[in-house]
SEDOZA-986775 format. One line per field, with one value per residue (C-alpha): x, y, z. Coordinates in Angstrom, 2 decimals. Example, Ala and Ser with C-alpha at 12.3 -4.5 7.8 and 13.67 -1.06 7.14 Angstrom:
BEGIN
east: 12.30, 13.67 .
north: -4.50, -1.06 .
up: 7.80, 7.14 .
***
This chain:
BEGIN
east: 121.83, 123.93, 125.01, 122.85, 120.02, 120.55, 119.16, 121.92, 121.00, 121.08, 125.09, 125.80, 124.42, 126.89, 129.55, 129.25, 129.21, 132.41, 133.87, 133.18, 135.61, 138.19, 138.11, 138.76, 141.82, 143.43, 142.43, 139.97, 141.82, 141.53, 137.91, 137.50, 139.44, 137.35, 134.04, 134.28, 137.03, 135.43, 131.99, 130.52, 131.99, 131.05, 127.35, 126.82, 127.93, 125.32, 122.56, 123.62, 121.97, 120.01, 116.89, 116.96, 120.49, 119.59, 116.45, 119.55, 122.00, 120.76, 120.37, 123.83, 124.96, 123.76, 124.92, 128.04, 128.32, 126.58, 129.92, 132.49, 132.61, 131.95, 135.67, 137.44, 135.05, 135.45, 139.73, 139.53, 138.01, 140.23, 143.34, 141.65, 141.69, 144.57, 146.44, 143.89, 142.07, 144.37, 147.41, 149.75, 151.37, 154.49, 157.24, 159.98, 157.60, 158.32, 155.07, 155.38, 155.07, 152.16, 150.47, 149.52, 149.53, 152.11, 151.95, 150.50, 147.97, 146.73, 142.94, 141.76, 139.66, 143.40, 144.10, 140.15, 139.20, 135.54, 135.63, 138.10, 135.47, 132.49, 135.21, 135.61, 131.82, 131.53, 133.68, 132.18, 128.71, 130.50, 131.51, 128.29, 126.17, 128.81, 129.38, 125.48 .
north: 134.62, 132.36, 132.81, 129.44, 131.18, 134.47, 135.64, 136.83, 140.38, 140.69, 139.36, 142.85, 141.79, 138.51, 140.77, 143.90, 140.78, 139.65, 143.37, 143.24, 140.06, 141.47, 144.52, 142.93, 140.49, 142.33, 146.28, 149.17, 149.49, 146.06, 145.89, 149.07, 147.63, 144.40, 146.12, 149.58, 148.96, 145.38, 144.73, 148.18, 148.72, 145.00, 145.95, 149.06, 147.36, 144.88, 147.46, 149.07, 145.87, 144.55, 146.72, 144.20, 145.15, 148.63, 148.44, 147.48, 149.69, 152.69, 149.50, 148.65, 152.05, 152.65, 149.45, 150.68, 154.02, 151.89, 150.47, 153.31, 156.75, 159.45, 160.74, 157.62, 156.52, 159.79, 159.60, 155.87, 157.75, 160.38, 157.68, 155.96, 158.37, 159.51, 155.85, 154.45, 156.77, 159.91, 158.66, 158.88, 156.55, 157.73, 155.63, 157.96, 157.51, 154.55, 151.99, 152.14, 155.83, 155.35, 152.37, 151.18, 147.48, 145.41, 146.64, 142.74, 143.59, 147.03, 147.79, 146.84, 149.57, 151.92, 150.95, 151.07, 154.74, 153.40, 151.24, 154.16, 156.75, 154.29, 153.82, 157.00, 157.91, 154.60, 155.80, 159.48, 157.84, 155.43, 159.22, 160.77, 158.18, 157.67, 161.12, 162.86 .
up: 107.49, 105.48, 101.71, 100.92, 102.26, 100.75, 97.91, 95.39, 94.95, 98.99, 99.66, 101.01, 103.91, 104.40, 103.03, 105.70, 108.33, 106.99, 107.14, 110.91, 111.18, 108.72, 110.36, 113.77, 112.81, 109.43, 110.43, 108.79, 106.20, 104.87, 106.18, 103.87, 100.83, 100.81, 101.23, 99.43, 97.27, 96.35, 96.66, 96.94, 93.52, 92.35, 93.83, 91.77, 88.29, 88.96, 90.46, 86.51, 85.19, 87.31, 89.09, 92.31, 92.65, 92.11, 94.96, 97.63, 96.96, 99.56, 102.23, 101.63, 101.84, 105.22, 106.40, 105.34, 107.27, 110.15, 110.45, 109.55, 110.49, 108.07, 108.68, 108.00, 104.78, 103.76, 104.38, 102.87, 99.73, 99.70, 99.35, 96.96, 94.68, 94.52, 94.60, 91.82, 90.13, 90.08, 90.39, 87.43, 85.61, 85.72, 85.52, 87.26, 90.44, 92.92, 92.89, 96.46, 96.83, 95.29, 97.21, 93.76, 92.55, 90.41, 86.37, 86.31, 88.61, 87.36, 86.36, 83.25, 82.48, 82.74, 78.89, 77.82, 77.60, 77.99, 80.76, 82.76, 82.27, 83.32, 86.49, 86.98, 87.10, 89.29, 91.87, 91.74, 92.65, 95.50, 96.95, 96.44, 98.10, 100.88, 101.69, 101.15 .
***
């Protein structure tokens, strides 16, 4: 199905296709980046607003474990919490060690108390519904 002929609250399904190739030619843990780390999130903030988001999310999900296994989602989350939403912001710690972006490129929601708690909760329901 092409993204002309997809309805807009269904692109999950052109996006876990996409996965597949990224997976094949840039490695899992790209694929996982660009669909977890990307759209899942992207997804849910919509599904927050929008019930015919909402109605795909458990569609998506299990498209998603259809093409991961529960041990590397579940490593994959495991990372990403501790390189985005744990990590500290020290500055005595190397970026690198870290696996963390640029200061340019960090998270907007990391200086808005708000938005880091609705983040925070965001990524606690990503693990739940991945990992249940």
């Amino acid at each position: 199905m092409s993204s002309s002929t997809t309805e807009f609250h269904k692109i999950w399904i052109d996006q876990c296709a996409a996965t597949e190739d990224i997976r094949d030619n840039f490695g899992p843990h790209s694929a996982l980046d660009y669909l977890i780390g990307e759209k899942l999130f992207s997804f849910l903030r919509a599904a927050e607003q929008d019930p015919l988001f909402a109605a795909e999310v458990p569609d998506f999900i299990m498209a998603i474990r259809r093409l991961f296994a529960v041990d590397v989602i579940r490593d994959y989350l495991d990372r990403l919490e501790k390189t985005k939403y744990l990590a500290p912001l020290d500055p005595d710690l190397e970026m690198d060690e870290l696996d963390c972006p640029e200061e340019d490129e960090l998270e907007p929601w990391l200086e808005n108390p708000v938005m880091g708690a609705e983040e925070l909760l965001r990524f606690a329901r990503v693990r739940q519904l991945l990992q249940s």
